[in-house]
N, C-alpha and C positions, 0 to 999 in steps of 0.2 A: 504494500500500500504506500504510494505516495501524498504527502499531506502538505499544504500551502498554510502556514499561519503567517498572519498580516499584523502589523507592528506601526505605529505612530512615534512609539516612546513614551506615550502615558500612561497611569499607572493600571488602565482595565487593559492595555494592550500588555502589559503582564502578567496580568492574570490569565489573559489568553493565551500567551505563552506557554505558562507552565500547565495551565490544565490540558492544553495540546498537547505538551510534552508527555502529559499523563496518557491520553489515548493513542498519542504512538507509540510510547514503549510495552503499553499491552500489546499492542497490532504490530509490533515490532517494525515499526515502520521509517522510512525515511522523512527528513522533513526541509521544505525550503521556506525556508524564514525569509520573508519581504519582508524591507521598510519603505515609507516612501515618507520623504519630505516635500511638503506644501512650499514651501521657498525655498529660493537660494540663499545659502550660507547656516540652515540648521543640519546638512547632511551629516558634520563633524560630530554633534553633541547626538543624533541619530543613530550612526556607525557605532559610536561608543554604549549607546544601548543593545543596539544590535547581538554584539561581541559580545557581552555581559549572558545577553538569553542564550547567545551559540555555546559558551561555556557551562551553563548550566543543564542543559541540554543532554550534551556531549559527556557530563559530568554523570549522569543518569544511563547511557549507553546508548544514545538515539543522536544517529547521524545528521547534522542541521548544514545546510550550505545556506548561504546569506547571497540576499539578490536586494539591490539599493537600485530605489528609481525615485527622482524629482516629478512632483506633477498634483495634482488632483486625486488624491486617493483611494476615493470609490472606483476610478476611470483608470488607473495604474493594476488596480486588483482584478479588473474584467481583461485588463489586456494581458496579464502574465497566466489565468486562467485559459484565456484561448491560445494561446503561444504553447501552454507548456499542459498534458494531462494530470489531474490530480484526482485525487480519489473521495480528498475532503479536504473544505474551505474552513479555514480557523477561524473568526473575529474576534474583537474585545463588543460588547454592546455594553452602553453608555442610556441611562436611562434620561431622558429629560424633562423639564416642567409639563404639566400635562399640556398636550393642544390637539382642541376637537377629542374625535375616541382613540385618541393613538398614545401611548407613553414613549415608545423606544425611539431613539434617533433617525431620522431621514437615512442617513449615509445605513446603517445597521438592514431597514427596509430593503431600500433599491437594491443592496448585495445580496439577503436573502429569496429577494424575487428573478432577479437578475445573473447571478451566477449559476453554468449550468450543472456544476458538483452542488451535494451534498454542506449546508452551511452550518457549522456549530458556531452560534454564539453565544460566550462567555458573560454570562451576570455573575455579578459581585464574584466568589474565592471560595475554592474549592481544593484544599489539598491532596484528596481522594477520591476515589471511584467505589465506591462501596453498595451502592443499591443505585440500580437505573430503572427508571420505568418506561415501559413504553404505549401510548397512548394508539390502540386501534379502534377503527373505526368499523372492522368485521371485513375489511373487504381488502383485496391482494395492494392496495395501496401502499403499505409499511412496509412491505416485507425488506427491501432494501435497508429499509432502519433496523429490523430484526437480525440482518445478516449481518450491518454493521457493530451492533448494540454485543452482538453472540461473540464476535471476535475480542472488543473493547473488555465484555466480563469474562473470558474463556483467560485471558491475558493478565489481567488485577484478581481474579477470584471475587467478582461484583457478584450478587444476585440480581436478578430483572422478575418485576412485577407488570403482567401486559392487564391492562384496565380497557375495559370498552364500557361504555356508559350506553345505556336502551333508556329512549327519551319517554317511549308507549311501552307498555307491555301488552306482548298478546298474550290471547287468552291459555294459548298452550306453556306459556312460561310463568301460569298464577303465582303457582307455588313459589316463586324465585323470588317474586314481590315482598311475599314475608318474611324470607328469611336471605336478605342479599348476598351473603358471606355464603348460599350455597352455590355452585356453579355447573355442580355435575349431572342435574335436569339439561342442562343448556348443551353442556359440551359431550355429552352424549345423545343428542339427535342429530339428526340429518341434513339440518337447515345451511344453506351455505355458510349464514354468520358461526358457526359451531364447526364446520369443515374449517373455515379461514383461521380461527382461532385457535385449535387444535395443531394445523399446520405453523404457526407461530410457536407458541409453546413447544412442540417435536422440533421446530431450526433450534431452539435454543439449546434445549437438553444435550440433543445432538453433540453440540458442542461442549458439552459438561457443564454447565450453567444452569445452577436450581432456580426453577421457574415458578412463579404463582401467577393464575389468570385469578384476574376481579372484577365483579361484573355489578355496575351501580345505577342505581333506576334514580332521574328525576333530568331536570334542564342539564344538557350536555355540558355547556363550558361552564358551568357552578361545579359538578360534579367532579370534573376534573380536575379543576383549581385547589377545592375542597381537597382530593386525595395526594396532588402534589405538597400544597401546606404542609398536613399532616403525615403526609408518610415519609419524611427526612430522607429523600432521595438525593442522589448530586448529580444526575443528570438524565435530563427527562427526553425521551426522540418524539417525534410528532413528523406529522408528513404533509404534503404541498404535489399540487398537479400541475399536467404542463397545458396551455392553451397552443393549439396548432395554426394558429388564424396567419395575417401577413404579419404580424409582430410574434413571435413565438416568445412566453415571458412564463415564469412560473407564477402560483395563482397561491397565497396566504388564504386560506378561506376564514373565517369567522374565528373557527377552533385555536386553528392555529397561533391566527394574531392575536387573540388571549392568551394563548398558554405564554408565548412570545411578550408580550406584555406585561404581564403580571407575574411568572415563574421570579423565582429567587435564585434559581439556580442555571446554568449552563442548559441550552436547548438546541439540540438537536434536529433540522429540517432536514427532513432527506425526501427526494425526487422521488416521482411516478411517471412510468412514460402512459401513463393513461389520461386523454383529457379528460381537463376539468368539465363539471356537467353544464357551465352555462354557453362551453364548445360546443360539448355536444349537441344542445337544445338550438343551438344555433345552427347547425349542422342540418340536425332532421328537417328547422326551418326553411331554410333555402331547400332541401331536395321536395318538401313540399311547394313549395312558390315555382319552382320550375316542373313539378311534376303536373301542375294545375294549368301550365299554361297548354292551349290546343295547336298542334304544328298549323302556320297557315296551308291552305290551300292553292 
């Protein structure tokens, strides 16, 4: 696995550092540490942060080569992305005053929409990897987070908790209504959400990694926020779709931009190459609009 962590020199791009540093040395991976300076003339005091994380890094057993580029830092981080493959995008995310419904910085946004790897970013400090959860939604979406998530706990000896949250219950899952903490009505039927879920859980074990599935009934992103708070995790995966239209961009849905928002801890977005559903509805759209029209005569 090749991993790009991005660097400013303040003090959250160190923390993205080293919790980077944290999931490459489980995934025993390599690492190109970018800095980029906004002006001329901060490159020196830059470079000298740089060298500071490549030692620490290095000090840890995880190979880091250093790439320095002047410019625009969101627009420096897209370009060394498509120049060079990586497997995963490191950030520092820097939270700001509220404006409208968003908390997380602009620059933080546009890169988790905008780059086509996988984006981990870093809130606040994390010296370990001890419990990850991974947030499914039932459906093959995540599984790329669960392949990632299996390698990052196979490597630290994490446990991973996958939580799906059921907003309705139907009527064949009554019994789960009263007693949430049971799971095995669910994961023992047919239903695709119980096949998806199951296949999650079996990637993880797979890989030696004790797994707990939890299944939580009421409004999705209360439910989830609620289980991240309380369940002292250090790093939560969640997932993001691709739009296939004439801009091709990845898509935050609701979920995500909450957990992304309000998590305490390091968050994990990782890609689906499935569009998103307001593609698709867009899709069926037009081949109805042109299915409708009658060839002239």
């Amino acid at each position: 696995m090749k991993i790009l962590i991005c660097s400013d020199g303040s003090a959250q791009a160190e923390n993205a550092v080293s919790f980077g540093g944290l999931v490459a040395g489980g995934c025993s991976s390599e690492v190109h540490l970018l800095g980029t300076a906004e002006k001329q003339g901060e490159e020196a005091v830059l470079l000298g942060a740089l060298k500071r994380n490549q030692k620490n890094l290095q000090d840890r057993g995880v190979p880091a080569t250093l790439i320095q580029r002047t410019g625009e830092p969101t627009s420096e981080i897209l370009k060394q992305t498509q120049e060079t493959h990586y497997d995963l995008v490191v950030i520092g995310a820097v939270r700001k005053a509220r404006v409208g419904a968003f908390w997380m910085s602009a620059k933080a946004y546009k890169l988790i929409k905008s780059v086509q790897q996988p984006v981990l970013a870093v809130i606040g400090h994390r010296n370990s990897i001890k419990r990850i959860l991974i947030c499914s939604g039932g459906r093959p979406y995540i599984e790329k987070g669960v392949e990632m998530a299996s390698c990052v706990a196979k490597g630290l000896g994490s446990t991973a908790t996958i939580v799906h949250v059921m907003p309705e219950v139907p009527a064949m899952y009554s019994e789960i209504a009263a007693r949430q903490d049971d799971v095995d009505a669910l994961l023992n039927s047919s239903s695709n959400l119980a096949q998806n879920l199951r296949r999650e859980k079996e990637l993880l074990e797979k890989a030696g990694v004790q797994t707990t599935v939890k299944v939580r009934l009421g409004e999705v992103i209360r439910e989830l926020l609620t289980e991240i708070r309380t369940g002292n995790y250090d790093l939560v995966v969640t997932g993001s779709s691709i739009t296939h239209g004439r801009f091709s961009t990845y898509v935050m849905g609701d979920v995500t931009r909450e957990i992304v928002n309000h998590s305490d801890c390091p968050v994990l977005v990782t890609r689906s190459e499935m569009p998103a559903r307001q593609d698709i509805l867009s899709g069926l759209l037009s081949r109805f609009r042109t299915g409708s029209r009658k060839p002239k005569t």
